[in-house]
C-alpha positions as CSV (number, residue, x, y, z in Angstrom):
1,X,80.0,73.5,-37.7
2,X,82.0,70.2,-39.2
3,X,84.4,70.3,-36.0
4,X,80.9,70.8,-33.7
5,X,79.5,67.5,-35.6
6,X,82.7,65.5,-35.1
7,X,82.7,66.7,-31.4
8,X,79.4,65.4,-30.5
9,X,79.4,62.0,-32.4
10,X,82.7,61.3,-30.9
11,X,81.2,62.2,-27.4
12,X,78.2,60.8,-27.9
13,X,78.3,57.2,-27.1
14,X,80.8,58.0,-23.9
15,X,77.6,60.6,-22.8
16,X,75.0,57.7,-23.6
17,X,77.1,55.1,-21.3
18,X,77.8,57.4,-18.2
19,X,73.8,57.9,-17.8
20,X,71.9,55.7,-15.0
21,X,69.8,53.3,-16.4
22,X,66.4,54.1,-15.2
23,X,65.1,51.4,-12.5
24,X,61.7,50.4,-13.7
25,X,60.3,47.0,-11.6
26,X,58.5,44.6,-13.1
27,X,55.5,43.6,-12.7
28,X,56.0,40.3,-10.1
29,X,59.5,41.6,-8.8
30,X,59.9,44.7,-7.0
31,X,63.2,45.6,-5.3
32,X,63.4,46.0,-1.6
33,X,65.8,49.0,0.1
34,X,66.2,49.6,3.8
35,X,64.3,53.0,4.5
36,X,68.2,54.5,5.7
37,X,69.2,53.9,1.4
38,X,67.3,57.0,0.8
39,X,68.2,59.0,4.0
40,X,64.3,58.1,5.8
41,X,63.9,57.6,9.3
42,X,64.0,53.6,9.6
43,X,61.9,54.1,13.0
44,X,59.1,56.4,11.2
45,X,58.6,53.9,8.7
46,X,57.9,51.5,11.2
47,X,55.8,53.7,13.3
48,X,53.6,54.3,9.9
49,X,53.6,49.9,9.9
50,X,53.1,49.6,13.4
51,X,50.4,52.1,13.1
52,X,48.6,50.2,10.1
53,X,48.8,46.9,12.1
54,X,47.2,48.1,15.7
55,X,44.6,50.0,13.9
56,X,43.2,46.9,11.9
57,X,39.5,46.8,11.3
58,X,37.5,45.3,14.2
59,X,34.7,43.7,11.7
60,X,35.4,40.1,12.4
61,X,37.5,37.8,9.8
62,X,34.6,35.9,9.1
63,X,33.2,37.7,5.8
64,X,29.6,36.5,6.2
65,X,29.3,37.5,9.3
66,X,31.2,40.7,9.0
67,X,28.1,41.6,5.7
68,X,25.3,40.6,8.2
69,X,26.2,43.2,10.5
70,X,27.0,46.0,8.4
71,X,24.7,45.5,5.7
72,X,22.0,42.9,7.1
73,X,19.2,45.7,7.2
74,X,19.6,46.4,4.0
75,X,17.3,45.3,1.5
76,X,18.7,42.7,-1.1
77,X,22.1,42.4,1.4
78,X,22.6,38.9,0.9
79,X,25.8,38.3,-1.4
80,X,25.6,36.7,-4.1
81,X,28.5,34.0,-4.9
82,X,31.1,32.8,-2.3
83,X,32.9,34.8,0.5
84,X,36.2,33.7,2.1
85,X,37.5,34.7,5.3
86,X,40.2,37.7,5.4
87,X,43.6,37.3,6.1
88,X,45.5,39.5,8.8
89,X,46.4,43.4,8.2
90,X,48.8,43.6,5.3
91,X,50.5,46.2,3.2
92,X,53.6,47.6,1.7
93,X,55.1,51.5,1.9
94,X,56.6,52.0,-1.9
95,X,59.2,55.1,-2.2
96,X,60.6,55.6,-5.8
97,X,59.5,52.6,-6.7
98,X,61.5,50.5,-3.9
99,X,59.5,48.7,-1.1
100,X,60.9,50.3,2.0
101,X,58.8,48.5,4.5
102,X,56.3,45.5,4.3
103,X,54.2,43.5,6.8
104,X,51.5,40.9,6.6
105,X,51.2,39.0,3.7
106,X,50.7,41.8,0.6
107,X,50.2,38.8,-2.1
108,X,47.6,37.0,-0.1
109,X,43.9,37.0,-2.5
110,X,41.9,39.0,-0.6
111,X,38.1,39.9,-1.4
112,X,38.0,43.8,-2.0
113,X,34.7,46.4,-1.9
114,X,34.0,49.7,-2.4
115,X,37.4,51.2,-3.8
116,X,36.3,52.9,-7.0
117,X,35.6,55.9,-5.6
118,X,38.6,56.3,-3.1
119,X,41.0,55.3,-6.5
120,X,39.7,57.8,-8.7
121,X,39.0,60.6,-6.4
122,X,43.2,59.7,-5.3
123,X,44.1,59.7,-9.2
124,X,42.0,62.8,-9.9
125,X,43.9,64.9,-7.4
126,X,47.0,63.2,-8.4
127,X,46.2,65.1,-11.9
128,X,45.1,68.2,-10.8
129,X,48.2,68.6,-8.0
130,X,50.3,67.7,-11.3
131,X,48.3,70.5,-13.8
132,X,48.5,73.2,-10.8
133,X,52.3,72.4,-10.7
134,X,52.5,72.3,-14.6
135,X,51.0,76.2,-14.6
136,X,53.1,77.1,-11.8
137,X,56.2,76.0,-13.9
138,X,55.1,77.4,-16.8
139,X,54.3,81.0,-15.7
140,X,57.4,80.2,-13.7
C-alpha cells in the first residue's frame, strides 16, 4: 500500500501537467477556427450562412412600419417607447465553443420580440434529450 502511495504522488503532478486545459471563452472574446480544424465541410457551413442571408425576413427595416403592418389591427398595437431601424441579417454558427462561421454584424443592438417561448421550449428539450440519454446510460 506505502509503495502504491509513493507511486501515485510521485506521478501525480506529471499526470496533472500532461492534461489539456479545458478551453472555456469568455464572455467578450470568443475564438474563431476555420470549419476544416474540426474535420466540417468548409462549403456546408457556408451553404448554412448563405442560406441564413438570402432567406432574410422581407418585413421592411423600418421598425414602425414593419409593427403597423403586422400588428396595426390589433387593438392597443401602438408601441410604446422608441423603435430603431434593423440592421442587415446577422449571425454566428458556434461548434465546441469556437465560431466556425460569421456574417453580418452579430454585435450590432438590435430590438428583439417574442423569443421566450422559442428559448425555453429549445432549453426544455435540451433537458429532456439530456435525461433520456442519462437513463439510456444508466440502464446501459
Amino acid at each position: 500500500m506505502k509503495k502504491y502511495l509513493a507511486f501515485l504522488l510521485f506521478i501525480g503532478p506529471f499526470h496533472a501537467f500532461s492534461q489539456k486545459a479545458i478551453y472555456y471563452p469568455s464572455a467578450h472574446q470568443w475564438e474563431h477556427k476555420a470549419p476544416s480544424f474540426f474535420n466540417l465541410d468548409s462549403n456546408k457551413i457556408k451553404e448554412a450562412s448563405d442560406y441564413a442571408k438570402v432567406h432574410e425576413t422581407n418585413q421592411p427595416k423600418n421598425l414602425w412600419l414593419s409593427q403597423a403592418m403586422q400588428f396595426g389591427k390589433e387593438p392597443f398595437s401602438d408601441p410604446i417607447g422608441p423603435m430603431a431601424d434593423r440592421g442587415p441579417a446577422a449571425g454566428i454558427i458556434i461548434y465546441k465553443g469556437y465560431i466556425i462561421a460569421e456574417w453580418g454584424n452579430p454585435s450590432a443592438v438590435e430590438m428583439t420580440h417574442s423569443v421566450t417561448k422559442s428559448m425555453v421550449s429549445s432549453l426544455v428539450y435540451v433537458v429532456k434529450l439530456k435525461f433520456i440519454i442519462a437513463q439510456v446510460l444508466v440502464r446501459g
